[in-house]
Structure formats: structure tokens, C-alpha cells
GUKOLDREN-295135 format. One record per atom (N, C-alpha, C): residue in one letter; x, y, z. Coordinates in steps of 0.05 Angstrom, whole numbers, plus 5000, padded with zeros to 4 digits. Example, Ala and Ser with C-alpha at 12.3 -4.5 7.8 and 13.67 -1.06 7.14 Angstrom:
BEGIN
A526448865156
A524649105156
A526449345156
S525749555142
S527349795143
S525850015157
***
This chain:
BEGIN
X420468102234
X419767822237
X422067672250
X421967502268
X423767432285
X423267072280
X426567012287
X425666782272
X426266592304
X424266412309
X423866262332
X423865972326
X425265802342
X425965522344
X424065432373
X423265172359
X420965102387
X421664902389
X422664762415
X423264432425
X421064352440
X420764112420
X418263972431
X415564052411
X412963872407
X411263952393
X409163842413
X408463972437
X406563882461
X404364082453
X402564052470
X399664242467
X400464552479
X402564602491
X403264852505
X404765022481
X406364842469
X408464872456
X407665002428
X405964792415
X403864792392
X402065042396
X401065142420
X399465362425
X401065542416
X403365632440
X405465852438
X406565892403
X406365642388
X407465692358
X405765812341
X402765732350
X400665902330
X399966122332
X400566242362
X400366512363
X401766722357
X404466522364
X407266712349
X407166752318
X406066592312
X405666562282
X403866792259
X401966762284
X399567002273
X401067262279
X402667342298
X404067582296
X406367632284
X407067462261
X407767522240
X411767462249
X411267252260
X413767092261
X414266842246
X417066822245
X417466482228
X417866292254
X416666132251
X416965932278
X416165592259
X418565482264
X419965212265
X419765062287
X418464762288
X418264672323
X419664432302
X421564362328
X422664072323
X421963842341
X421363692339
X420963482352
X421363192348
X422763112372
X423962862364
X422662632363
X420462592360
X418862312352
X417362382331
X416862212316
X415062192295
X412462472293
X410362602314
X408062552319
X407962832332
X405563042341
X405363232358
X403163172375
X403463292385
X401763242413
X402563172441
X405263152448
X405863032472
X404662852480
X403362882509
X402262612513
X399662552507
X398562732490
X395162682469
X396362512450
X396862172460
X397062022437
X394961782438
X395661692416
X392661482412
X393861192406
X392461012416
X393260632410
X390460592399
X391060472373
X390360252364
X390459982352
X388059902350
X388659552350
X385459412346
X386359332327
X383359082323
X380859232327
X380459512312
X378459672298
X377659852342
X379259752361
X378859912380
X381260102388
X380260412391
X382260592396
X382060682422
X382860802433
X385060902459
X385761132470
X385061382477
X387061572491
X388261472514
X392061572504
X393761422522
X394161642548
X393861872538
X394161992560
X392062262576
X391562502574
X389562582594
X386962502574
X384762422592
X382262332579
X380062492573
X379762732598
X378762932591
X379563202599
X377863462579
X378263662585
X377063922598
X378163982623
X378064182635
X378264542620
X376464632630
X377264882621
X377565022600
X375664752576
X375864922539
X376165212541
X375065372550
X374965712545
X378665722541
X380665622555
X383365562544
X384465582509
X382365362500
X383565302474
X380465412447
X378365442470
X377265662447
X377365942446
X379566072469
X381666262462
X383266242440
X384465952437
X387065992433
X385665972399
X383665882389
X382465852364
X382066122354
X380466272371
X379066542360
X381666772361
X383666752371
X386166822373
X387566852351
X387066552333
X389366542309
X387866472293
X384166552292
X383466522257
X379566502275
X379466562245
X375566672248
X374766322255
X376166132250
X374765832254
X374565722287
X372865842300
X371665702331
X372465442331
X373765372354
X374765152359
X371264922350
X369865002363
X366964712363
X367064762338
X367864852317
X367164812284
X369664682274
X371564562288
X373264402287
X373964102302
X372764132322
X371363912342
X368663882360
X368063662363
X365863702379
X366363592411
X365363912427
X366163792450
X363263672465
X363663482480
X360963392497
X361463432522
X360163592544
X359863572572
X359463322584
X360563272604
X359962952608
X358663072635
X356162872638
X354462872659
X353662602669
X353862492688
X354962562716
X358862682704
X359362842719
X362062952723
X363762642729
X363462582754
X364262272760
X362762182778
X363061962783
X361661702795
X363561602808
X363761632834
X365661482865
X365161282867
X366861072882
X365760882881
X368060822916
X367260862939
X368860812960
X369560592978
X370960552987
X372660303000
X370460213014
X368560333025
X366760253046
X364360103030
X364660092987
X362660022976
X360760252975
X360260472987
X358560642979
X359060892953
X357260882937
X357261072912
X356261292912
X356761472899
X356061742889
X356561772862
X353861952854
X355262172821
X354462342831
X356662512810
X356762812824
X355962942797
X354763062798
X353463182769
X355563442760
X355163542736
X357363682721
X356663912728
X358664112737
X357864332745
X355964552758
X355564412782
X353164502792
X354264392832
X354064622835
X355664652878
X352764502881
X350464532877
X348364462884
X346564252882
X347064032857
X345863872851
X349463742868
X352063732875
X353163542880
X353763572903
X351763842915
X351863752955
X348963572960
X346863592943
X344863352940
X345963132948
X346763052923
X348862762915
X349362742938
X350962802944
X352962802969
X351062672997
X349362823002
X347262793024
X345762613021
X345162562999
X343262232996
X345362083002
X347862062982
X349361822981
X350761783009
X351961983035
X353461923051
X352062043066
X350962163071
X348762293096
X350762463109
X348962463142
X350362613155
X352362903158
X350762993140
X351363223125
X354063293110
X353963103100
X356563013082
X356863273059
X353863323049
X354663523033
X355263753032
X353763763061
X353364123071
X357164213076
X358763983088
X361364003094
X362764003061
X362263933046
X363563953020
X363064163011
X360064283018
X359364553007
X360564783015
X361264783041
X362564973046
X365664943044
X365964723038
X369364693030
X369264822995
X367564792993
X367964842954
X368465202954
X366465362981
X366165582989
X370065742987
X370765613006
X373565703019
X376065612990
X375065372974
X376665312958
X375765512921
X373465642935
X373065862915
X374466152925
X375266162944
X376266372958
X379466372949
X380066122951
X382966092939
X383166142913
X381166032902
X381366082866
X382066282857
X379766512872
X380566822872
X383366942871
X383966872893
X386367042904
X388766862880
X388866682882
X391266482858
X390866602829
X387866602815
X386766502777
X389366742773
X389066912782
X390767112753
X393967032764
X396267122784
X398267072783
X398966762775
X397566622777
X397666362774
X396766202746
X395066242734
X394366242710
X394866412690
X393666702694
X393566972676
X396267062670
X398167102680
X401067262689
X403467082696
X405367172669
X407667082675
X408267062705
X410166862719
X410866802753
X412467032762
X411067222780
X412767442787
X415067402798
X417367642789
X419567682791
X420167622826
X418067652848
X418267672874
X416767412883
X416667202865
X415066932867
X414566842895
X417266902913
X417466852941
X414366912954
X412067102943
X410267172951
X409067032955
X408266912925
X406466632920
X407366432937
X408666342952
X410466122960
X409966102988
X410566312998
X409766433034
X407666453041
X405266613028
X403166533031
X400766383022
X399766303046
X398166053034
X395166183030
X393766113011
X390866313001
X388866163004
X389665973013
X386465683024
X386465823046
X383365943060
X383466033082
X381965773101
X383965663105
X382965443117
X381665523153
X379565353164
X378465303186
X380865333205
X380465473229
X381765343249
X380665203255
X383664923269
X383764693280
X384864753312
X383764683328
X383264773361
X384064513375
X386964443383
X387664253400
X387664373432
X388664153452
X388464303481
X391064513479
X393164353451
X395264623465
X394964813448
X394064893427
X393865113410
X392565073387
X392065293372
X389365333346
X391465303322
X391065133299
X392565113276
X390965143252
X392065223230
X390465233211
X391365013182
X390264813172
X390664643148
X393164703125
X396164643129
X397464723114
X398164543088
X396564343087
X397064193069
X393963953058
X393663893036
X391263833034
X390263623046
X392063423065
X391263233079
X390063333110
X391863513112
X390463673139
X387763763130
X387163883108
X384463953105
X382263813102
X383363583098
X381263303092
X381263283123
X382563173141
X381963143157
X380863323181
X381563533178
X380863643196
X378063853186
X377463903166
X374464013156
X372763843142
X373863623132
X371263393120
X370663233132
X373363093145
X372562873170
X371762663169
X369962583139
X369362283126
X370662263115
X372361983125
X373961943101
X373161883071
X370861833061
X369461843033
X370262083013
X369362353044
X370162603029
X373162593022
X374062533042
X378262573051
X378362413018
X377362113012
X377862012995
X377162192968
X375062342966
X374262512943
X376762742931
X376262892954
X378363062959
X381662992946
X382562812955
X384862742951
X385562562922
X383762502908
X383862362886
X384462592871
X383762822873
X385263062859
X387563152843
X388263092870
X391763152876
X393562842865
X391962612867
X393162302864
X392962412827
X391362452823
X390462502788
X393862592776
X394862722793
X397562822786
X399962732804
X399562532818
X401362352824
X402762552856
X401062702865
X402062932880
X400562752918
X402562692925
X401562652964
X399962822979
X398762792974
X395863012997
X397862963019
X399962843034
X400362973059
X403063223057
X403963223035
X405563463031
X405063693008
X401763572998
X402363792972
X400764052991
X400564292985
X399864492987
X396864542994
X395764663019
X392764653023
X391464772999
X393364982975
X391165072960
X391264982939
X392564682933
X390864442921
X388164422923
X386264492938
X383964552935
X382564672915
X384364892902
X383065062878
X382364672854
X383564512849
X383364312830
X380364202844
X379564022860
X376263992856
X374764232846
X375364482855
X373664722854
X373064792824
X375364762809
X376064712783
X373164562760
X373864362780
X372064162765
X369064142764
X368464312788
X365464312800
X365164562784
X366164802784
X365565072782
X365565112747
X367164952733
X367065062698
X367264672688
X366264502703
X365964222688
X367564102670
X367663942664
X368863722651
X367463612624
X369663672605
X369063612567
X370063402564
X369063222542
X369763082526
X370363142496
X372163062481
X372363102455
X371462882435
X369862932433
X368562622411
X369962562383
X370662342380
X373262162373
X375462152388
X375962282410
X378162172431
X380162482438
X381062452452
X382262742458
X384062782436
X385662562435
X388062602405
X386062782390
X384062862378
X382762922360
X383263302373
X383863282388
X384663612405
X386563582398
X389263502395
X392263572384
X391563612359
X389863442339
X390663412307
X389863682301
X387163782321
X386264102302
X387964232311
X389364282339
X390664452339
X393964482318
X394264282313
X397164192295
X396364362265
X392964212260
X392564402239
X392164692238
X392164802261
X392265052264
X393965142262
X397065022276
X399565172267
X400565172238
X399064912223
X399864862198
X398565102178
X396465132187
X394465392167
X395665722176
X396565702199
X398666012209
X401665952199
X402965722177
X405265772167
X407465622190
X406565482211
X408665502227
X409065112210
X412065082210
X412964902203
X414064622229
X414064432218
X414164262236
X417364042230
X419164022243
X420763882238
X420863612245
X420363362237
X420163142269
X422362902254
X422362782284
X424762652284
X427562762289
X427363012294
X429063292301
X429963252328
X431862992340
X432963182364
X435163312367
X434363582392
X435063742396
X437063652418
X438963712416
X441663612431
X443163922452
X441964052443
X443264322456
X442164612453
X442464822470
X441865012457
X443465142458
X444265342434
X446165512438
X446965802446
X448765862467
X448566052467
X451266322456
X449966562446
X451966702430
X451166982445
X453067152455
X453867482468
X451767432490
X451267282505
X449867122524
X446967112526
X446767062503
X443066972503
X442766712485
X440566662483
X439866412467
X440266492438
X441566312415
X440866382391
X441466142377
X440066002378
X439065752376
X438965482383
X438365252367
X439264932375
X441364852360
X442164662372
X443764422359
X442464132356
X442164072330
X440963802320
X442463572334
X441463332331
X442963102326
X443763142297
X445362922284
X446562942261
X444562782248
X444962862223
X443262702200
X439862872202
X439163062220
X437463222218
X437963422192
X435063452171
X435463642148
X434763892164
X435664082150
X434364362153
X435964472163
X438964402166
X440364562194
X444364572181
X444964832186
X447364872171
X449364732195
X451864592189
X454164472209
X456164572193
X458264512217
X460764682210
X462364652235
X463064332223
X464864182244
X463964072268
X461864162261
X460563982293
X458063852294
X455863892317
X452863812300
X451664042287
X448864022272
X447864112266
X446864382274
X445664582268
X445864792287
X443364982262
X440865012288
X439465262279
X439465492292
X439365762270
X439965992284
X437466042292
X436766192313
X434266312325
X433666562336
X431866762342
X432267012351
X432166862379
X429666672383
X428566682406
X427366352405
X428766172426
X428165922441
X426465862454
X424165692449
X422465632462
X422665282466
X423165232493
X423364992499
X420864882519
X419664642504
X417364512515
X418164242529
X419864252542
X421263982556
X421163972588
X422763792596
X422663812625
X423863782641
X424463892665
X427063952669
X429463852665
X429263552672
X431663452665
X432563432643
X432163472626
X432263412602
X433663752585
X431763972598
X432664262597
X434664282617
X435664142639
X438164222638
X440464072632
X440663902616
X442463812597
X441963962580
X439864102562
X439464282535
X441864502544
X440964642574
X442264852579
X445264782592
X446764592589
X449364492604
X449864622627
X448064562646
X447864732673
X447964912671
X447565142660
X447065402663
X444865422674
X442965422679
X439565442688
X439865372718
X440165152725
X441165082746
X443765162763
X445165352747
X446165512766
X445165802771
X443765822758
X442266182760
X439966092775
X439765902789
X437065892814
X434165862791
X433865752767
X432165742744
X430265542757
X431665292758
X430565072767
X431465002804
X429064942813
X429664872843
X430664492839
X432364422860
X433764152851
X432064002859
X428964032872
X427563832879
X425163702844
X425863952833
X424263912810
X426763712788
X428563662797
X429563432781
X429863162802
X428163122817
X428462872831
X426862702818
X426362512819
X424462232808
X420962362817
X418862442798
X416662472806
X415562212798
X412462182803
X411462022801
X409462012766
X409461852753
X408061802729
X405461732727
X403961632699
X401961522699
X402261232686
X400761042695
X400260832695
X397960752676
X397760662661
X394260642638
X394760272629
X390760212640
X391060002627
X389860012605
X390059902577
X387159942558
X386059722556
X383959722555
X382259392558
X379659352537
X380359232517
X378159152491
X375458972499
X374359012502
X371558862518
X369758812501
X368258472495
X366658422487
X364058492493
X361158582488
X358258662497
X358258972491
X355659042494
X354959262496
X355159492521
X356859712525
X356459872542
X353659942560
X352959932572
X350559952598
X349660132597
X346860152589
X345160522584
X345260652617
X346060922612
X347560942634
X349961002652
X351160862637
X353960802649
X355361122651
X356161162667
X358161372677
X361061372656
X361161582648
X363461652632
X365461632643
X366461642670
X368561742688
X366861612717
X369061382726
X368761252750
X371261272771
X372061352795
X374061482806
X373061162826
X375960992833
X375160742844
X376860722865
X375960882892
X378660932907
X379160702925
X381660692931
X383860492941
X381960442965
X381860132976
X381660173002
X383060173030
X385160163018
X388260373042
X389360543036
X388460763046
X389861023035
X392760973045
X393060923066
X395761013077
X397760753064
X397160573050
X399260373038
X399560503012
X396960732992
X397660702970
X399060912967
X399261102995
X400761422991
X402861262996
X403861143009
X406761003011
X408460962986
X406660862965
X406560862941
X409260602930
X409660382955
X410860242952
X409259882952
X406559962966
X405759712979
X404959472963
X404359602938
X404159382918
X405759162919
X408959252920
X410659032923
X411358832935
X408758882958
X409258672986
X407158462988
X407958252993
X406058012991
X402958022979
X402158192999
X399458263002
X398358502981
X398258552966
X398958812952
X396959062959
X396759242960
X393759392959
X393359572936
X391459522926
X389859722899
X390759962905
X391260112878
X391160372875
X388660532877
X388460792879
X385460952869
X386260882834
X383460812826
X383860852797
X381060962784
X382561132764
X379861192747
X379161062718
X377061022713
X376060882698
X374861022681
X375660952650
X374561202627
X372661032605
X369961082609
X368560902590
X367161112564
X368161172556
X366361442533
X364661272520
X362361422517
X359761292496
X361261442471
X362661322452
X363361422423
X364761232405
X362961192383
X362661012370
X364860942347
X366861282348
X368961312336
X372161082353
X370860962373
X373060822394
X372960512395
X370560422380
X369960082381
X368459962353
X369559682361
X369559692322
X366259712314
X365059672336
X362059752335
X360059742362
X357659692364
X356159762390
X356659512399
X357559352393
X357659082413
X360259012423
X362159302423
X365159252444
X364659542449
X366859572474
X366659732495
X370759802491
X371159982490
X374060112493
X374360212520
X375760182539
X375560272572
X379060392575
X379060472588
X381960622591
X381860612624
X383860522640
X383960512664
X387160602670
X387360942681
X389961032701
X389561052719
X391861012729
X393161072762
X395261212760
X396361352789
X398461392790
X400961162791
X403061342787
X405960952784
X407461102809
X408060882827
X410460892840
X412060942829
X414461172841
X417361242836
X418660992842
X421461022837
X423560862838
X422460522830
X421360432813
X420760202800
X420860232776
X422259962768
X423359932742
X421059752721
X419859972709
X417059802708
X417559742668
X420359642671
X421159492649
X420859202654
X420159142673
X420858882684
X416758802674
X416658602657
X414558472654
X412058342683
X413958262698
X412458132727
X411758452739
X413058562740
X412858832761
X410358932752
X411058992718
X408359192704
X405459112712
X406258772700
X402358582704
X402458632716
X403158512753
X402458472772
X399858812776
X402159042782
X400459352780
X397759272756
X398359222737
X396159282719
X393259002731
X394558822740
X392558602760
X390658752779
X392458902791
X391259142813
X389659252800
X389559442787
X387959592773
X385759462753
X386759242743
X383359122730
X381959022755
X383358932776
X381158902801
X379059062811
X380259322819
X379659442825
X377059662810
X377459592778
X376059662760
X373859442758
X373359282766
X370059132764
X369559242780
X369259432802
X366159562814
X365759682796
X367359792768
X366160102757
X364259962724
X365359652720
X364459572692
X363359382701
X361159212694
X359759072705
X360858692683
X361958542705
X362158372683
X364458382667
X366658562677
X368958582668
X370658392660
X370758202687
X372557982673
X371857692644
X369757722649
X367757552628
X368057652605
X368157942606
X368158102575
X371158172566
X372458132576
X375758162573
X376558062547
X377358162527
X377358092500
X382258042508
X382558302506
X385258312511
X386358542525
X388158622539
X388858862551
X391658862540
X392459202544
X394759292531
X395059522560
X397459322563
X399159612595
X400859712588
X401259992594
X402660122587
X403360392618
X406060312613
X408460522644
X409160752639
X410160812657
X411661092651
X413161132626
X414460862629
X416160752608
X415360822586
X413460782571
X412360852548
X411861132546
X410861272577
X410461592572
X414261712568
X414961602577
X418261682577
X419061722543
X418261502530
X419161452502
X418161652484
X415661702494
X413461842476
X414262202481
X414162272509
X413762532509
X416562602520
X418962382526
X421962472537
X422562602554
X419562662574
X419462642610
X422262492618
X422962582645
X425062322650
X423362172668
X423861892668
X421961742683
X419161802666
X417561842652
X415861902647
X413662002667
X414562232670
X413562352699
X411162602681
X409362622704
X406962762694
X407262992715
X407463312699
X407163552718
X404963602722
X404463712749
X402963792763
X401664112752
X398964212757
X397964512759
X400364622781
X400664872772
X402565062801
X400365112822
X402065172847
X400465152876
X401965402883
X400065522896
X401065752910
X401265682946
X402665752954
X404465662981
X405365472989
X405265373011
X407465113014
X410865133011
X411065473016
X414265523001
X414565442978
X412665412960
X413665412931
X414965192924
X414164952934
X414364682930
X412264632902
X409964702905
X408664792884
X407864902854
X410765042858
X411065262831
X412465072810
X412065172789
X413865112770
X416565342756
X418665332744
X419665482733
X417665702717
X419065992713
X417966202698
X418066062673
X417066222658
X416266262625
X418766362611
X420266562627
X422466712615
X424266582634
X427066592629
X429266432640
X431266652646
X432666612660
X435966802655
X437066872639
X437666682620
X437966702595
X436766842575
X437167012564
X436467232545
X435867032521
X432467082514
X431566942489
X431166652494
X431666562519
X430666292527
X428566212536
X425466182525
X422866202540
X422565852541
X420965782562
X419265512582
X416665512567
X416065322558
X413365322562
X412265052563
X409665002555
X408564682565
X407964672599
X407364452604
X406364312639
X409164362647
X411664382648
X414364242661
X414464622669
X412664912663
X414065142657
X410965232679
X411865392696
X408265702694
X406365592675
X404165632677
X403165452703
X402465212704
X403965022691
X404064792699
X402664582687
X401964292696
X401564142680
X398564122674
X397663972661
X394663912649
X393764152628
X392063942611
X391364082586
X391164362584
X389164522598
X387864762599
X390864932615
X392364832630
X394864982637
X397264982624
X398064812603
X399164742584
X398665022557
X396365042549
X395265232542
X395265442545
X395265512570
X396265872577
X398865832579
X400565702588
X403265672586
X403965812548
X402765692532
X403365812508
X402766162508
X399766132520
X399366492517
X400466612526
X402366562546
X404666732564
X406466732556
X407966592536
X409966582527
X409666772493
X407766752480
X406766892466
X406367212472
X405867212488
X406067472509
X408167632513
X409967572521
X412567542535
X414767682504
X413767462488
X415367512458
X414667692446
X411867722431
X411067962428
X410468232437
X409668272464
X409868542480
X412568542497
X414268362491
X416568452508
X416568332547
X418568432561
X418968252587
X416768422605
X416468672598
X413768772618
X410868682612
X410768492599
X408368342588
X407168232613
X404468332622
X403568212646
X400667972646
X399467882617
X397267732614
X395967962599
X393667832596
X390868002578
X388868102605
X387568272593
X386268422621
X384568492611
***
């Protein structure tokens, strides 16, 4: 039995502890706020509640793995998940709408063709085609399997087999997802569809990776869950899962260091005044076989006092300022609208001011894309005659969105922009609660309260995230900031790989 220390108590993190657990390890997660879940946290107020951060979930077969994994209790006998149908509901600069129904290539190249004509759908259809072609060649090294040792692979080539593009002086092919909007969809409605993807994670369609594409494909091909009572209600079972496999929880535990002894990891160092931890002249200090850190980079390399960052661990673009999420919550008087779309995607109508991702600040301001989260669940409002709405965007970098004028003003934008999706919005406005990076900073100790992205294969590996396993002997990654990357369902295998890794050792290649 091997005794393992876990930083951080995120959904990746919390996975990787219950599995280690079931194979008959002691595993301790410390974490320094009150609460588990990372950013599955919840606001309430005046009998209306809130998910503050992802709203829905992608890809359950993830975490009813991760259930049937570590005990005979199926995740749906612990929560109830709901399919949400329509998937989402567009709403475009030009005023024209679409729903796109939940998993189905076929009912949402329909959609498509009523709502925008001109064979709007047949061109999405065969984009969903080529962005299933990528899925292929990416799901296992990318999802299934620790990040190979020769990662350079993943990085160089690109697996979106994109269209040639035929100018007078030569044939090119889509290296990035803005090229592919433009040059194989061609409406900007679609370009707008398309790219709200990649915005979902704060990522520039003109430099992220063409096989950004695999994320709509994602969504169309295995649909989109709800968790009824609110997603938080997905951290608490899984928390109770680690709690019923023995694994212990420390909080209010920060972790100030990790230590290393005959050059591998063998344990943390507390802040002071943390219980559970022997000192001896210095801070606090737990011993460990084996480190599992659920943080992000910046933050892991202060844990690691540059060591990581000099073994080529971390690339230096992955500690620059990313971009965050932005959430308004909004308490609303009346009854929700029979009907109403669960998920309203309300795109900007200047793309090119809001990729700038500065323009807000200028006289004139322009709206963000924003999505709009209205759940029919009765567990969220103090009864059927208020409405709980959740409205994110992405946040501009480099803004100090401590500043009161700065925050409203953005959060002005975004309730604007949210009456196409609620009918009557401003009439029904009871009170709103905004909330910045700032707050994701506090909560989950992102720097900047920055949100990771899914890993991308090519683009040189602009894309990727750090491995699972580190340089460091006994130092494992896991969570969105690690392989493969951010959002719920990737968060999740991030634990199984790391679980992996520990128990079958470094030739551990996934489940097969």
C-alpha cells in the first residue's frame, strides 16, 4: 500500500483518488479552500441557486466509468442525468435562429437547411464527416493514453483532413479553425457556430488548431447531459465516492511545496497551522510515496521551485495570461416559457472586435458571444414563478476585473445580449450577481482564473497540455491544467491515467 498525497480536490483529482483508493492505497487530498469540486461550485441566495462554473455535461460514459470502477453503485443511482433536447438554440448577428437537436448528424443538417438554406446543412454535414475523421485518428492518444514519450508526433501532424483551398498561386489546406470556417463553411452563421466551440474555452479560432474540430463533433456525435439539481450535484457524489473508498480529505490545507528526497517526489509541505502533518523547524511536511498534483501551471511551478520548467515539463507559453470565464447569474421574476431551450449560444455581432478581445473597452463597446443557461429544475428557484438563468462568456486577458466599473460595464454586455435568448428579460430582472475570473482565481487558484482547454493535436503542440507523469520521479499531473486537458469528461480521464500510471507502473498505456 503506497501512501499518496493529492493537491487540489478538482473532479480529475477526486477521480484519480477513488481509483487509487480501490486499489488498495492510502490517499489524502489536501485542499486549500473550504469545499471539493474545483470549479463545480454553486451560489446561493433568496431560495435561487446557481452553477458557477461548467453547466453541462459532455461525455457521462467518463464518470459512469469512473462509478462502476470503484463500487457496484451506477453513477444514474446516484444522480439523475437528463439529455437536453434541443442540444442548443443559435441565435445569429443577422437575427436568424436555429436548434440543433441532441445527437443526431441528421435531424441538425435538417435544422440547418430550414433555418439558413442554401445548403447550409449539407456543408456542416460534411464538415461533421472530416471532423469525425479527426476524432478517429486523435480519441485514443489523446484521450485513452498517457501523452507519448515522442509527443512531437501529435504536434506536427495535423489529423483534420481538411479541403483543399485553391488560390491563383497555389492549393492550401485549413491549418487552423478559422481557416476552416472560412474556407469550407463560408456562412458566416456556420463560421459563427463553428467557432463558439473553441470561444467556450476562451481559445482564438484564428490560432487554435484545425483539429479543434473534433469539439462540435463531440457534441453532435455522444450529446449533451444535464444533472438535475445542478452540476455541483456531480462533485458531491463523486466526493462521496472517495469518502465510501476511505480516501480522506484535508481542506483548508495549503500546499506550499513539494518535496523532493534521492530525486523524486516524497511529499508536500503545508502552510503552518495545517493538522495532520509532522514539522521540524520548518513548515509542515507530508511524507508520500507518490504526488499527485491537480493545479496549474503556474502555480505547479512554484510547487516545483523551477524544476519542471527546467526539464522542458512545462512549455513557457502555458504560463502566460490565458483567457477566463466570465458568468452572470440573474434571479428573474415569472414563469419560464414552455419550450424554452435549455442552452442558447447568442453570438456576438463582430466577430473580429470580440476575437480582439479588447473592444469592450472602447467607447462603443461590442457584445461578446454568450451562452445562456436556463434549466427546467425546480431544485434552482424558490418555485415555478422565478426562473434561475446563468449567462458565460469568455473574459478578456490583461483586465483587472477588480475594478467595479470594468466588471458591470462586461456584465451590461452580456445581459444585452441575453434578451434575444429570454423573453422579457429586463422587466423580469429581480437582481443579478457577476462574477470574474477573479472569483474563479479565488475558488479553484487558476492564476488569473484561467479556464484549460481539451488537448489538440497539431498546430506544433500549441495545443497539448503537460504529461500525466513528470520528470520527476513520483510526481504525477492531473485535472484540465495536465493530458488531456480541460472540461469535465477530460478532467476525468486525466484521473484514469494517472490511476493507471500508479498502479501498472510507467509502461501503462490506457484500457483496451
Amino acid at each position: 500500500m503506497a501512501r499518496i498525497a493529492v493537491i487540489g480536490a478538482g473532479m480529475g483529482a477526486m477521480a484519480a483518488a477513488a481509483r487509487l483508493a480501490v486499489a488498495g492505497h492510502r490517499v489524502v487530498v489536501y485542499e486549500r479552500t473550504q469545499t471539493y469540486g474545483g470549479a463545480l461550485r454553486r451560489f446561493t441566495r433568496d431560495g435561487f441557486s446557481f452553477d458557477t462554473g461548467p453547466g453541462l455535461l459532455p461525455l457521462p460514459a467518463v464518470y459512469r466509468d469512473l462509478f462502476v470502477k470503484t463500487g457496484r453503485e451506477p453513477l444514474e443511482d446516484c444522480v439523475e442525468l437528463v439529455q437536453t433536447d434541443p442540444s442548443a438554440r443559435h441565435v445569429f448577428a443577422d437575427g436568424t435562429e436555429v436548434s440543433l437537436p441532441n445527437a443526431s448528424r441528421g435531424g441538425v443538417v435538417a435544422a440547418l437547411d430550414a433555418a439558413l438554406g442554401g445548403g447550409s446543412g449539407k456543408r456542416w454535414g460534411d464538415f461533421l464527416v472530416r471532423a469525425r475523421e479527426a476524432w478517429d485518428r486523435t480519441r485514443r492518444p489523446l484521450l485513452e493514453e498517457p501523452l507519448w514519450p515522442n509527443w512531437q508526433v501529435l504536434a506536427e501532424r495535423e489529423p483534420y483532413p481538411a479541403v483543399p483551398h485553391r488560390t491563383l498561386l497555389r492549393t492550401r489546406r485549413a491549418g487552423t479553425l478559422a481557416e476552416v470556417g472560412a474556407w469550407e463553411l463560408r456562412d458566416p452563421r456556420l463560421v459563427a457556430l463553428l467557432e463558439s466551440h473553441a470561444l467556450a474555452y476562451g481559445l482564438d479560432p484564428r490560432s487554435t488548431p484545425a483539429s479543434a474540430a473534433v469539439l462540435p463533433y463531440m457534441e453532435h456525435a455522444f450529446g449533451t447531459w444535464y444533472v438535475r439539481g445542478g452540476m455541483r450535484e456531480l462533485a458531491r457524489v463523486v466526493y462521496e465516492r472517495c469518502l465510501a473508498r476511505k480516501v480522506e480529505f484535508v481542506f483548508g490545507a495549503e500546499v506550499t511545496g513539494i518535496v523532493e528526497k534521492d530525486g523524486r517526489a516524497a511529499g508536500v509541505e503545508l502552510a503552518g497551522g495545517t493538522a495532520r502533518a509532522s514539522c521540524s523547524g520548518g513548515s509542515p511536511v507530508v511524507e508520500a510515496d507518490h504526488v499527485l498534483a491537480g493545479v496549474d501551471p503556474v502555480r505547479l511551478n512554484r510547487l516545483t521551485k523551477h524544476l519542471l520548467q527546467d526539464a522542458g515539463d512545462l512549455r513557457p507559453d502555458l504560463l502566460s495570461p490565458r483567457p477566463g470565464r466570465f458568468t452572470v447569474l440573474l434571479a428573474l421574476r415569472g414563469r419560464r416559457e414552455a419550450g424554452a431551450a435549455h442552452r442558447t449560444v447568442v453570438h456576438a455581432p463582430d466577430r473580429t472586435a470580440e476575437l480582439d478581445f479588447v473592444a469592450f473597452l472602447a467607447k462603443e463597446p461590442a457584445k461578446p458571444t454568450v451562452t445562456v443557461l436556463r434549466p427546467d429544475d425546480p431544485d434552482l428557484r424558490p418555485d415555478d414563478e422565478h426562473e434561475a438563468v446563468v449567462l458565460s462568456a469568455a473574459a478578456p486577458t490583461g483586465v483587472d476585473w477588480t475594478l467595479a466599473d470594468t466588471a458591470e460595464r462586461f456584465a451590461d454586455l452580456m445581459v444585452s445580449a441575453a434578451e434575444s435568448a429570454v423573453p422579457g428579460l429586463p422587466d423580469r430582472l429581480i437582481w443579478r450577481q457577476v462574477r470574474t475570473p477573479h472569483h474563479t482565481a479565488e475558488e479553484t487558484g487558476a492564476d488569473g482564473g484561467a479556464v484549460p482547454h481539451p488537448a489538440l493535436a497539431g498546430g506544433g503542440g500549441r495545443g497539448l497540455l503537460p504529461a500525466n507523469s513528470s520528470r520527476l520521479p513520483g510526481l504525477y499531473l492531473v485535472g484540465g491544467w495536465s493530458h488531456p486537458g480541460g472540461g469535465l469528461p477530460h478532467a476525468g480521464m486525466s484521473g484514469a491515467l494517472v490511476a493507471g500510471l500508479i498502479v501498472e507502473g510507467p509502461d501503462f498505456r490506457g484500457s483496451q
